[in-house]
KEKE-3310 file (N, C-alpha, C; in steps of 0.2 Angstrom, whole numbers, plus 5000, padded with zeros to 4 digits):
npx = (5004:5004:5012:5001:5001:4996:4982:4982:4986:4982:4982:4987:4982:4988:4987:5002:5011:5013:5006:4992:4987:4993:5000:5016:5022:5025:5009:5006:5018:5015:5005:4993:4981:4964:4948:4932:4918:4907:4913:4919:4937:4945:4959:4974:4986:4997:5005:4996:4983:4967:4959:4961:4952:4950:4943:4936:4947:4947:4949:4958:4963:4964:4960:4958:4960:4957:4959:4952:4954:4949:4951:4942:4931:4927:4930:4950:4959:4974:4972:4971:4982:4990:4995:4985:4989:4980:4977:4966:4952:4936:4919:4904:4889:4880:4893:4908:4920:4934:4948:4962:4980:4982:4992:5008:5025:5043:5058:5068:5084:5092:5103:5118:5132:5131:5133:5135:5128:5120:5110:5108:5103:5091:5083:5077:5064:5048:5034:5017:5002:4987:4979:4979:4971:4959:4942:4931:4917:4911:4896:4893:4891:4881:4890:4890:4902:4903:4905:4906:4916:4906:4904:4890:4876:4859:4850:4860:4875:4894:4905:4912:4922:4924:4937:4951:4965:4976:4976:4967:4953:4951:4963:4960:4951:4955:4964:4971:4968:4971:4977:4981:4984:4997:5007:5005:5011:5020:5030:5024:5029:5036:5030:5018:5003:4992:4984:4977:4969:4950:4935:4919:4901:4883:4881:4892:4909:4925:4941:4958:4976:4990:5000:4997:5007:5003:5010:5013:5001:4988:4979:4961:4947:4935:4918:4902:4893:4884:4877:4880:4872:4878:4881:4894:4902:4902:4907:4895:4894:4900:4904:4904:4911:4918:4921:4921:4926:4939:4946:4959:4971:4978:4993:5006:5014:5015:5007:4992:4988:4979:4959:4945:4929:4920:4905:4901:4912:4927:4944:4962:4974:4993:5007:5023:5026:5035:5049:5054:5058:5046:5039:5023:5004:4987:4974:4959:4944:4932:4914:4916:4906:4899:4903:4902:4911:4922:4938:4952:4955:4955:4970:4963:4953:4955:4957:4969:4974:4983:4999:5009:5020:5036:5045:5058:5062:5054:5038:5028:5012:5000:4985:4968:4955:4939:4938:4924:4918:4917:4899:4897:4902:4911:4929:4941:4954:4961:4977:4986:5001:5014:5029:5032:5038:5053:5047:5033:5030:5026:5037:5037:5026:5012:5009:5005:5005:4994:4989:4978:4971:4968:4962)
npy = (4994:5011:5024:5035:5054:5067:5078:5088:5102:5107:5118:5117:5125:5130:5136:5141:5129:5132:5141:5132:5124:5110:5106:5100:5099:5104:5101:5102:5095:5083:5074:5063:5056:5058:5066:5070:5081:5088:5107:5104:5099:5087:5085:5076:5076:5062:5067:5071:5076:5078:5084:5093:5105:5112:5123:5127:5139:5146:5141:5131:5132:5129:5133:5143:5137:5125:5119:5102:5096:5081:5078:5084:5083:5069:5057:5053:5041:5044:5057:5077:5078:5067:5056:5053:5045:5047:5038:5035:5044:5046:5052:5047:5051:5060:5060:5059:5048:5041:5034:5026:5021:5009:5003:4997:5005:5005:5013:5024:5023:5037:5049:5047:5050:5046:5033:5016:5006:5013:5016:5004:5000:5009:5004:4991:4995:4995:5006:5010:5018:5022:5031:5030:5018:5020:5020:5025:5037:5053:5064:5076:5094:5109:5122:5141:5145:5133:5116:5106:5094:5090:5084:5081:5080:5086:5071:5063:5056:5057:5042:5028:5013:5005:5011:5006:5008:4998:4987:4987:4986:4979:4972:4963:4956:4950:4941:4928:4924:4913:4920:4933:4935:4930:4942:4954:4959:4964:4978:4995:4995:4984:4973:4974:4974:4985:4999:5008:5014:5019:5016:5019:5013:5016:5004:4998:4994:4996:4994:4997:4987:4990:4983:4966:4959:4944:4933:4940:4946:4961:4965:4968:4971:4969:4976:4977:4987:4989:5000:5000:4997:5006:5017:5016:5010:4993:4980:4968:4948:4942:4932:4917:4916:4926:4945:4951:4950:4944:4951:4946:4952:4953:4959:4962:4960:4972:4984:4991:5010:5019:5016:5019:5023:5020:5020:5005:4999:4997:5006:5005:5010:5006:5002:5004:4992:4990:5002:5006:5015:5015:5008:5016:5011:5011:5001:4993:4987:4981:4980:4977:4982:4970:4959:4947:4938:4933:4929:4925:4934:4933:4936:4938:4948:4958:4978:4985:5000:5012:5014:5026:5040:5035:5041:5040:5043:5055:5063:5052:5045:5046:5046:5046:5054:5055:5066:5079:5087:5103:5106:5095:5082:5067:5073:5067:5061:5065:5065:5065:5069:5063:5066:5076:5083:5098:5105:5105:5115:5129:5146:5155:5151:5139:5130:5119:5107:5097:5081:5079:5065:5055:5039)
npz = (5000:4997:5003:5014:5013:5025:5023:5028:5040:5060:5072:5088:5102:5118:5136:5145:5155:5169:5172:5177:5189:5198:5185:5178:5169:5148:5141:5129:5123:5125:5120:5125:5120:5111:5109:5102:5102:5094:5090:5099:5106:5115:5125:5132:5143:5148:5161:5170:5180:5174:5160:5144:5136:5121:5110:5093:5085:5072:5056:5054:5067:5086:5102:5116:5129:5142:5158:5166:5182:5185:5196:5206:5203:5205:5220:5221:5223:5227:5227:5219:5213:5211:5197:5185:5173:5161:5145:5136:5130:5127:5119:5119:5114:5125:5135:5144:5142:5153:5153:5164:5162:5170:5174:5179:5185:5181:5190:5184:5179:5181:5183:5179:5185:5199:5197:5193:5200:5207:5198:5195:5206:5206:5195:5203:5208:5206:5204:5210:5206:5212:5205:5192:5189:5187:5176:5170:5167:5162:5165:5152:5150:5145:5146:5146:5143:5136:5132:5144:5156:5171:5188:5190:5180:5180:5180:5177:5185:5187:5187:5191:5190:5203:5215:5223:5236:5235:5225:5209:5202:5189:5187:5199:5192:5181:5184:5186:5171:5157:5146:5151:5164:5168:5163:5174:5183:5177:5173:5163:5147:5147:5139:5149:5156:5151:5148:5132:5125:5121:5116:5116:5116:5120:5136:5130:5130:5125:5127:5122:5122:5125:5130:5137:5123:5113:5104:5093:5092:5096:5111:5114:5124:5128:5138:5147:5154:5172:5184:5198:5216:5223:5215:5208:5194:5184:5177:5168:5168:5156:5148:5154:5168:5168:5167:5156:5136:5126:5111:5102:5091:5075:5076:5070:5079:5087:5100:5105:5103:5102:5100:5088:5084:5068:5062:5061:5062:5069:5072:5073:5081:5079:5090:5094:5107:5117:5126:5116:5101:5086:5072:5066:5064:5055:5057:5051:5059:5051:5055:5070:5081:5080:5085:5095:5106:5114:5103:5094:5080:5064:5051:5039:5042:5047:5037:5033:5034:5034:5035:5046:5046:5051:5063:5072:5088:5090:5086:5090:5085:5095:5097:5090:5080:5072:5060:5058:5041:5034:5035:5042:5036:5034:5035:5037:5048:5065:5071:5083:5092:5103:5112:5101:5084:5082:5073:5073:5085:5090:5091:5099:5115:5117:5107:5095:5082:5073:5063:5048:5042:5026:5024)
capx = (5000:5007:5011:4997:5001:4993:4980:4982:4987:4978:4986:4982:4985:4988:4993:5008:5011:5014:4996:4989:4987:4996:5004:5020:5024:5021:5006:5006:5024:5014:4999:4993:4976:4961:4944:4929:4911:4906:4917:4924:4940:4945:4962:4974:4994:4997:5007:4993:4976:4964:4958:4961:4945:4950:4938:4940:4943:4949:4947:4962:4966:4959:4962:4951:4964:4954:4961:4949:4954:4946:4951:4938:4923:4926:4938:4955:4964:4980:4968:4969:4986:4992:4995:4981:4991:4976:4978:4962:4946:4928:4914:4898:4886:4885:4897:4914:4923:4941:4952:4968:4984:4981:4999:5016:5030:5048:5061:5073:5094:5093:5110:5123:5136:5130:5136:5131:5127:5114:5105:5103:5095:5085:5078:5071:5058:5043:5027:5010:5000:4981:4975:4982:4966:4954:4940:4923:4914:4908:4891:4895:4886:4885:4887:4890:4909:4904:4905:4911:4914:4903:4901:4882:4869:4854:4850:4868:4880:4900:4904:4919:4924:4927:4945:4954:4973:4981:4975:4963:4946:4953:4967:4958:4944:4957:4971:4970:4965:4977:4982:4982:4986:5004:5008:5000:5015:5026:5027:5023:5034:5042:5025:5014:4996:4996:4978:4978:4964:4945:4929:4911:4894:4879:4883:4897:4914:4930:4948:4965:4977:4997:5003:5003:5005:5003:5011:5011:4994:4987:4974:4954:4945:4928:4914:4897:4893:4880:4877:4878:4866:4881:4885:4898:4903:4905:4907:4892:4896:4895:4908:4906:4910:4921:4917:4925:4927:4946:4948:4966:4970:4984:4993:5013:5020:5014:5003:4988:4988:4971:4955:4940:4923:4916:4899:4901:4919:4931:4949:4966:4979:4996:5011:5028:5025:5041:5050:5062:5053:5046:5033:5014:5000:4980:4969:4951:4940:4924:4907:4917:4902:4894:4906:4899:4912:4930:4941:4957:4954:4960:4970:4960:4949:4957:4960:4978:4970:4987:5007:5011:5027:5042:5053:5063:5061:5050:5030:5024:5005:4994:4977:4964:4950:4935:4936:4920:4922:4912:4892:4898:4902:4918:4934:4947:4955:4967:4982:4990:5008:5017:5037:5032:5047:5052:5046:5028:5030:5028:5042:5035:5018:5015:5006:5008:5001:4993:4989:4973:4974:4961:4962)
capy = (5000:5015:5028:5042:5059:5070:5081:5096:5103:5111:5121:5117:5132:5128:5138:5138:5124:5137:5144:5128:5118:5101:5103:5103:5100:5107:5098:5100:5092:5076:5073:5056:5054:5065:5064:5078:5082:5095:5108:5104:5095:5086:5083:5077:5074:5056:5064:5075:5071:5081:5083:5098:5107:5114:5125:5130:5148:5148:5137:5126:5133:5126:5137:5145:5130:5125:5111:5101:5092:5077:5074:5091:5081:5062:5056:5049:5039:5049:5064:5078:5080:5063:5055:5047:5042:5046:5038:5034:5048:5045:5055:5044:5056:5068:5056:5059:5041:5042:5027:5028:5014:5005:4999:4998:5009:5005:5021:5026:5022:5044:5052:5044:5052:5043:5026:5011:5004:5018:5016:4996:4997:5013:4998:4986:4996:4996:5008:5007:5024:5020:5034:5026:5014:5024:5017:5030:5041:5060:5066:5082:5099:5113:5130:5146:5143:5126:5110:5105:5089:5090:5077:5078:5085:5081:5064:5059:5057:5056:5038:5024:5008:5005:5014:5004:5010:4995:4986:4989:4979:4976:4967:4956:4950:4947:4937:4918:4924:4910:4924:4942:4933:4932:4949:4958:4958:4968:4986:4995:4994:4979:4970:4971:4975:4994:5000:5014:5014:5018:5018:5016:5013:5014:5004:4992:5000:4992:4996:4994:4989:4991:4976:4962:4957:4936:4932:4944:4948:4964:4963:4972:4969:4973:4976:4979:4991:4991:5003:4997:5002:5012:5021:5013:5005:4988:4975:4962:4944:4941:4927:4913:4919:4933:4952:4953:4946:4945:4951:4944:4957:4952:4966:4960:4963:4979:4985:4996:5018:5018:5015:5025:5020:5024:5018:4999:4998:5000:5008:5001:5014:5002:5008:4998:4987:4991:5007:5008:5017:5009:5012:5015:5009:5010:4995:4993:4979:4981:4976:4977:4980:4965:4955:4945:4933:4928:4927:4927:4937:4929:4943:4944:4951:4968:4979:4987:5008:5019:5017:5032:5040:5033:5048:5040:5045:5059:5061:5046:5045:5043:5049:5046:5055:5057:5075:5080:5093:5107:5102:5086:5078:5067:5074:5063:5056:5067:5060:5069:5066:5064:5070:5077:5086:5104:5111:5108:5118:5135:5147:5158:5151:5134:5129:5111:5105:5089:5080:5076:5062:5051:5032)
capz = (5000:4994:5010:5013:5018:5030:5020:5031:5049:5063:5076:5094:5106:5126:5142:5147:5161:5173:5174:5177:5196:5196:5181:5177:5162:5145:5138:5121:5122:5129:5122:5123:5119:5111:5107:5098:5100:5090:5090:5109:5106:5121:5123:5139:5145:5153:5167:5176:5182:5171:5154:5143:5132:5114:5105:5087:5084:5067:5051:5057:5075:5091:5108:5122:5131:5148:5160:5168:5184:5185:5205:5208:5202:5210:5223:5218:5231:5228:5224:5212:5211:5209:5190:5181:5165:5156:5139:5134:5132:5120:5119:5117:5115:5130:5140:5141:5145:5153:5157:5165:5158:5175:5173:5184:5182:5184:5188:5177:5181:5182:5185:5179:5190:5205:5199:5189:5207:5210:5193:5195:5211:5204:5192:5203:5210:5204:5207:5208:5205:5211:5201:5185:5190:5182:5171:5172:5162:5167:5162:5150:5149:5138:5147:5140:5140:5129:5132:5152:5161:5177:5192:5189:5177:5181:5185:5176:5191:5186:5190:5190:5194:5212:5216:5230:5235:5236:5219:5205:5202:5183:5190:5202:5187:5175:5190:5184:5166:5156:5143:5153:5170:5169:5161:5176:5189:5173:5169:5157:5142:5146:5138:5155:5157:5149:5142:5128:5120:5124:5115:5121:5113:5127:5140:5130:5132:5123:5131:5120:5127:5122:5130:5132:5114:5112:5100:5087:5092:5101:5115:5116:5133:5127:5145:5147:5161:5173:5187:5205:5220:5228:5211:5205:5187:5186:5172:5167:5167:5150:5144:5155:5176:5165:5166:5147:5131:5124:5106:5101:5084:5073:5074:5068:5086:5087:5104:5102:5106:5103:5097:5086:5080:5062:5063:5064:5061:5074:5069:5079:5080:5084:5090:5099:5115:5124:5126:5112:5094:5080:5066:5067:5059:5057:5056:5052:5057:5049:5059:5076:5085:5081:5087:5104:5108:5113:5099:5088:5072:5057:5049:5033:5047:5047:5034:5033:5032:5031:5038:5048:5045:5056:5062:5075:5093:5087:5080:5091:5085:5101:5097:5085:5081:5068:5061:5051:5037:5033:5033:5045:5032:5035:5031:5038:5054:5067:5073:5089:5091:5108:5108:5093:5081:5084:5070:5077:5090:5088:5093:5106:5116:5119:5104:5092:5076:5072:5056:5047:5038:5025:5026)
cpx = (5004:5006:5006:5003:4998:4988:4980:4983:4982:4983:4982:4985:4981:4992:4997:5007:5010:5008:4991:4992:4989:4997:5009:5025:5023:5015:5005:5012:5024:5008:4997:4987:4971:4954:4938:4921:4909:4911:4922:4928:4943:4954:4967:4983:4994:5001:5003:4987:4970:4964:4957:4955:4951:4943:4941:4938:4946:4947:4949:4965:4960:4963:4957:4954:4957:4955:4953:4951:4950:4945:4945:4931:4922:4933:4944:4960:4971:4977:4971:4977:4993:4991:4991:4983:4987:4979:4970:4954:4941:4924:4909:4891:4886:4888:4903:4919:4931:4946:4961:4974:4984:4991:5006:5021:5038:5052:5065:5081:5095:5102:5117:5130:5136:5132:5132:5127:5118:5108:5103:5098:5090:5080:5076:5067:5055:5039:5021:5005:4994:4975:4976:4974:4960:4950:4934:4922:4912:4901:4895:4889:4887:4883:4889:4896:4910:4903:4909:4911:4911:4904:4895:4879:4863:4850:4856:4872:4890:4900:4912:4920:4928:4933:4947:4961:4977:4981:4968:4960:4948:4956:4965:4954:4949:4964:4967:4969:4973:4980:4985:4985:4994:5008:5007:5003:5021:5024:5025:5027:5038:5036:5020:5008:4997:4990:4981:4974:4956:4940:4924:4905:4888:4883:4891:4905:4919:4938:4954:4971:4989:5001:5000:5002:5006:5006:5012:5003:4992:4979:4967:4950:4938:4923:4908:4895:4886:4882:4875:4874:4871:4883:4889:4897:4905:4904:4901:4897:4897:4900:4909:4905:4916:4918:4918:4926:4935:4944:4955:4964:4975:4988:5004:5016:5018:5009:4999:4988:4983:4968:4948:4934:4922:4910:4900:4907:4924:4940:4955:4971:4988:5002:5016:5024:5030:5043:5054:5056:5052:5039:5024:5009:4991:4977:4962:4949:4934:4919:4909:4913:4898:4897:4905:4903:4919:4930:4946:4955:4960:4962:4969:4953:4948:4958:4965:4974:4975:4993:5007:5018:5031:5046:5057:5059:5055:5042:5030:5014:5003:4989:4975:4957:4945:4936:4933:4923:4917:4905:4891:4899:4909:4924:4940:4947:4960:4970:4986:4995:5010:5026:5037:5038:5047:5048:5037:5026:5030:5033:5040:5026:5019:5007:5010:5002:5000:4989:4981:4975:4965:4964:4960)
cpy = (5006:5023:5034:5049:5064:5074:5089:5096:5106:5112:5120:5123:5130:5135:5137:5135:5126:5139:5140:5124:5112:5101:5107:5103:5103:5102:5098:5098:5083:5073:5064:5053:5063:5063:5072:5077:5089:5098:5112:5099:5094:5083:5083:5073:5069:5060:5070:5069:5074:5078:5091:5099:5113:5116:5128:5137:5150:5140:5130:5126:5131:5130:5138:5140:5132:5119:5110:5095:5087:5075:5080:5088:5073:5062:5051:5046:5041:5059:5068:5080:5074:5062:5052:5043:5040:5045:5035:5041:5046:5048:5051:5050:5060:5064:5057:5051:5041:5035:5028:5020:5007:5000:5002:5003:5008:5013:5019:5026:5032:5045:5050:5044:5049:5034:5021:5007:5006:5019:5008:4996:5001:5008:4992:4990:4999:5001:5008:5015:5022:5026:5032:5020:5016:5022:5020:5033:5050:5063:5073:5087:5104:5119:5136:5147:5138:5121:5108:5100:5090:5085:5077:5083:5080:5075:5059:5060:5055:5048:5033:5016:5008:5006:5010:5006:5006:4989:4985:4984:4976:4970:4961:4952:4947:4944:4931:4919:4919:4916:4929:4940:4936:4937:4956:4962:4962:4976:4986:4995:4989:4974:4968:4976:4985:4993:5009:5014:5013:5019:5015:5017:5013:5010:4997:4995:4995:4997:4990:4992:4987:4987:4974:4961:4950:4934:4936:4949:4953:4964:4969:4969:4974:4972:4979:4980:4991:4998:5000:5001:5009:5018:5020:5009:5000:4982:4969:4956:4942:4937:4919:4917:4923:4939:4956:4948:4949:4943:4950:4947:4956:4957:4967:4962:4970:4980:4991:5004:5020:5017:5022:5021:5023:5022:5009:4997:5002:5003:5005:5004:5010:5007:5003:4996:4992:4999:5012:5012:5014:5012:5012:5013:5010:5004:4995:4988:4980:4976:4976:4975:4976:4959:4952:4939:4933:4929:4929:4927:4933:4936:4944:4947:4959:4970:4985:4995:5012:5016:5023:5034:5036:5039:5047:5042:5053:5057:5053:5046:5041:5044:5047:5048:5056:5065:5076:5084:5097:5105:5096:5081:5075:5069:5069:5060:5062:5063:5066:5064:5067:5064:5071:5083:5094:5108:5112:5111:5124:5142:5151:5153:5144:5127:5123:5111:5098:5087:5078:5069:5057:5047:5031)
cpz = (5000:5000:5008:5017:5019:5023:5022:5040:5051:5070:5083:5100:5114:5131:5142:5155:5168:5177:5177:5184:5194:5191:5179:5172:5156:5141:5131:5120:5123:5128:5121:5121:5115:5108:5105:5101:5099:5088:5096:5106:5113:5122:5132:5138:5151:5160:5173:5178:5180:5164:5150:5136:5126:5111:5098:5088:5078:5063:5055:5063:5080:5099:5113:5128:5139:5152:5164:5175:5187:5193:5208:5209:5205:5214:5220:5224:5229:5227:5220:5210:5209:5199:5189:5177:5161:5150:5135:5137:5124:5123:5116:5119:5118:5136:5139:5145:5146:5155:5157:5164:5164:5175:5178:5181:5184:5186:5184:5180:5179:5183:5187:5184:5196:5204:5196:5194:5208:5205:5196:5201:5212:5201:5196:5208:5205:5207:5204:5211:5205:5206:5194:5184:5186:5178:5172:5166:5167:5162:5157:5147:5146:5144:5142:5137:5135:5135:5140:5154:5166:5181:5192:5186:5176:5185:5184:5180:5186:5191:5189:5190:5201:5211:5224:5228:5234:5226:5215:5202:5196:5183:5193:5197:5182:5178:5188:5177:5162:5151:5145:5159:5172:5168:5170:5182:5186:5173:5164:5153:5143:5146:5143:5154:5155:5144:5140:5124:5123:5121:5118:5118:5119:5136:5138:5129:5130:5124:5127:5122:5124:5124:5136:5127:5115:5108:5092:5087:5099:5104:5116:5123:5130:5135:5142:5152:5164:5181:5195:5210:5223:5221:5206:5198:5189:5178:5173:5167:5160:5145:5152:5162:5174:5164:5159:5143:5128:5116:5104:5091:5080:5074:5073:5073:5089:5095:5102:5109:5106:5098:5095:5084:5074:5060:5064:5064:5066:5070:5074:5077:5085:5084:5093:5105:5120:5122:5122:5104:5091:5077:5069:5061:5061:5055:5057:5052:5058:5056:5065:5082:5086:5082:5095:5108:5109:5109:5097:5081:5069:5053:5042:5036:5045:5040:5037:5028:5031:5038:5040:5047:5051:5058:5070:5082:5093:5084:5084:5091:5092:5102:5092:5084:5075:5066:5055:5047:5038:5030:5040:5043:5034:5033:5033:5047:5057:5071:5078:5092:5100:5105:5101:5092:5080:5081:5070:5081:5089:5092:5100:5109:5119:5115:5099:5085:5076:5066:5053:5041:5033:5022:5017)
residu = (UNK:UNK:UNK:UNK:UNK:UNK:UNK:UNK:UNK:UNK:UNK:UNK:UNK:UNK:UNK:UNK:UNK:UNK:UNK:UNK:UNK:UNK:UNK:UNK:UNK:UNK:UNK:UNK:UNK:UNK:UNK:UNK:UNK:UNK:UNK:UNK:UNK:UNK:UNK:UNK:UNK:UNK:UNK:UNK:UNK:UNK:UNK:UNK:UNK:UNK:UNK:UNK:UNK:UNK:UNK:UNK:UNK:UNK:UNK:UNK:UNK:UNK:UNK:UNK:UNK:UNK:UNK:UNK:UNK:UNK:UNK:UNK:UNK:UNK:UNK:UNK:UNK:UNK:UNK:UNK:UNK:UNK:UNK:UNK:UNK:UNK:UNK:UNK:UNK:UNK:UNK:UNK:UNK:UNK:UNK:UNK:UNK:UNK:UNK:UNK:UNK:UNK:UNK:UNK:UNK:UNK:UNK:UNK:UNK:UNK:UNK:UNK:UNK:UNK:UNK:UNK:UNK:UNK:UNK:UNK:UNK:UNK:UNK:UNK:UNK:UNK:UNK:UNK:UNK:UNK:UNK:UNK:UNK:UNK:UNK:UNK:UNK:UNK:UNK:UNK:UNK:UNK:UNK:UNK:UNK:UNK:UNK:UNK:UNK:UNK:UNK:UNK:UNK:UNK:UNK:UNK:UNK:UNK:UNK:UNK:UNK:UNK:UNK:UNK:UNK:UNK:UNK:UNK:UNK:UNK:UNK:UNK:UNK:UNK:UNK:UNK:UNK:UNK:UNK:UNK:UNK:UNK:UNK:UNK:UNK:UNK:UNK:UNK:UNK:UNK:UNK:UNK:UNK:UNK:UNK:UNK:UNK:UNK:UNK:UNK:UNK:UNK:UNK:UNK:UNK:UNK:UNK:UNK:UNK:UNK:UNK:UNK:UNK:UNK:UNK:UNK:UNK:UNK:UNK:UNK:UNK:UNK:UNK:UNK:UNK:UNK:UNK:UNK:UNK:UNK:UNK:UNK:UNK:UNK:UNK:UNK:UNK:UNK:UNK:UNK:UNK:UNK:UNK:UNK:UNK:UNK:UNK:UNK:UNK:UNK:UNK:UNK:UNK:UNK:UNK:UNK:UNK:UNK:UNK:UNK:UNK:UNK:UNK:UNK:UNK:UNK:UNK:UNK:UNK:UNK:UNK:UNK:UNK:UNK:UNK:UNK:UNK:UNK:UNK:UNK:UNK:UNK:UNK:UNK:UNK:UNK:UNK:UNK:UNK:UNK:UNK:UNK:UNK:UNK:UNK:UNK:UNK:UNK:UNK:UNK:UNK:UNK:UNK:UNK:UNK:UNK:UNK:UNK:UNK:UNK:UNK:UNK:UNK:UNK:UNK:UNK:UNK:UNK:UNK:UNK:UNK:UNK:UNK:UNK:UNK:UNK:UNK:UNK:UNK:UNK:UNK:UNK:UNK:UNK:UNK:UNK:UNK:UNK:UNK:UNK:UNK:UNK:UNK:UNK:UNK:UNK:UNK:UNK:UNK:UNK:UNK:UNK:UNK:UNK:UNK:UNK:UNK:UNK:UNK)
# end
């Protein structure tokens, strides 16, 4: 297939970092996820605890920047200044859906100076960030600012999956599972449990997830939500004494950065497993949502939708979103880049581009 390229930019315009509670770095340097309704683009940096609001104010610019800390509107057992690692948001109608990578984190062998000593025994600890747990939705409202997550309009409350400190309910339903089991005890990027990807139709909600990869094959974690007496989200049974169905996605080693819907067809934005670069790719598998079962897709399943460029430690695609055109007609797909390359950046401000692309 003969590479696409991009058909056009849009400029996204943020705060500087500075101006902004709990965060402290610059977020359009870091975007890792993003989702649209209307003309509210929603867009959020894995290492806060919010979600940032984009309106258009030009053809191809997006600004009016507005964070939104999500620890203000429900509690977070590190509360609002703790890391979510949101890497997954959707907009199902006036729902905004947030899920955080739920995944371990090794440190990093930092400051060389101190001694090859003092870096090894930096790597073997692990940690475990209970706001990283994350799997809810927030009702969303229109004031005269536009578009806002709220914790309740209505009779719609903000809501979750049960948050405990010590470990997260996805973990205990999916301990024994024979394929995800084992993985679940690893970090992230060293092939362990690590969701990036999130859409939701009513109450059936499907989570991508970046690793593990089985063989060649990346993993979907499809759920159907009901609402418990005390409030809380909670997965139906609905594969056996399973609160999910596991889709196994061919996807040539690759782990998934996220997912999108296009009416019955789902899209699979992949991207490396571990922590070192490597190419992207999109993948469509027509009829998605009518897929009610366990299984490994056979890979004339998918269709092979568009290579993304390769550029090295740079431009790593981590977003994907629907972007109408003029009327609502479609016009393509946006791809929002994490360490993306300088000459995104704009010189003064703390402003970024990102690509439209058509499939």
């Amino acid at each position: 297939m003969a590479r696409l390229r991009p058909t056009r930019e849009i400029t996204l315009h943020f705060n500087p970092a500075k101006q902004i509670q709990h965060v402290d770095d610059p977020i359009h340097r870091d975007l890792s996820t993003a989702t649209r309704i209307e003309d509210t683009l929603f867009v959020c940096c894995d290492e806060t605890a919010g979600v940032d609001r984009l309106t258009r104010t030009g053809k191809d610019d997006w600004g009016d920047h507005v964070h939104f800390n999500l620890g203000t509107l429900i509690d977070l057992p590190a509360g609002p200044a703790g890391e979510m690692d949101i890497e997954g948001l959707h907009c199902d109608g006036a729902w905004l859906w947030v899920c955080g990578s739920h995944s371990l984190k090794r440190k990093k062998a930092k400051r060389p100076d101190k001694g090859p000593e003092k870096g090894l025994e930096r790597m073997t600890k692990i940690t475990r960030d209970p706001n990283r747990w994350f799997l809810g939705r927030f009702p969303l409202a229109r004031h005269d600012e536009g578009v806002v997550p709220v914790a309740q309009d209505g009779s719609r409350h903000a809501a979750c999956i049960e948050l405990k400190k010590k470990k997260p309910k996805l973990l205990k339903w999916l301990k024994g599972d024979p394929h995800l089991g084992p993985f679940l005890d690893l970090p992230s990027k060293e092939n362990g449990l690590d969701v990036e990807g999130i859409v939701a139709r009513g109450n059936r909600v499907w989570l991508g997830l970046r690793g593990p990869v089985l063989r060649g094959h990346a993993v979907i974690l499809e759920m159907e939500m009901k609402t418990t007496g005390d409030g809380h989200l909670k997965p139906r049974k609905i594969d056996g004494e399973r609160r999910y169905r596991k889709h196994l996605v061919p996807s040539r080693g690759q782990g998934i950065r996220d997912l999108a819907l296009d009416g019955e067809d789902m899209l699979i934005l992949t991207g490396p497993t571990m922590a070192g670069d490597g190419p992207a790719e999109v993948l469509r598998w027509p009829r998605a949502v009518r897929a009610k079962s366990s299984a490994v897709l056979a890979p004339k399943a998918l269709v092979h939708a568009c290579d993304l460029p390769y550029r090295g430690h740079r431009d790593h695609p981590e977003g994907l979103v629907a972007w109408p055109g003029e009327g609502g007609r479609a016009d393509g797909w946006l791809v929002v880049y994490d360490s993306p390359e300088e000459k995104r950046i704009a010189e003064k401000g703390a402003s970024v581009t990102a690509d439209i692309w058509r499939f």
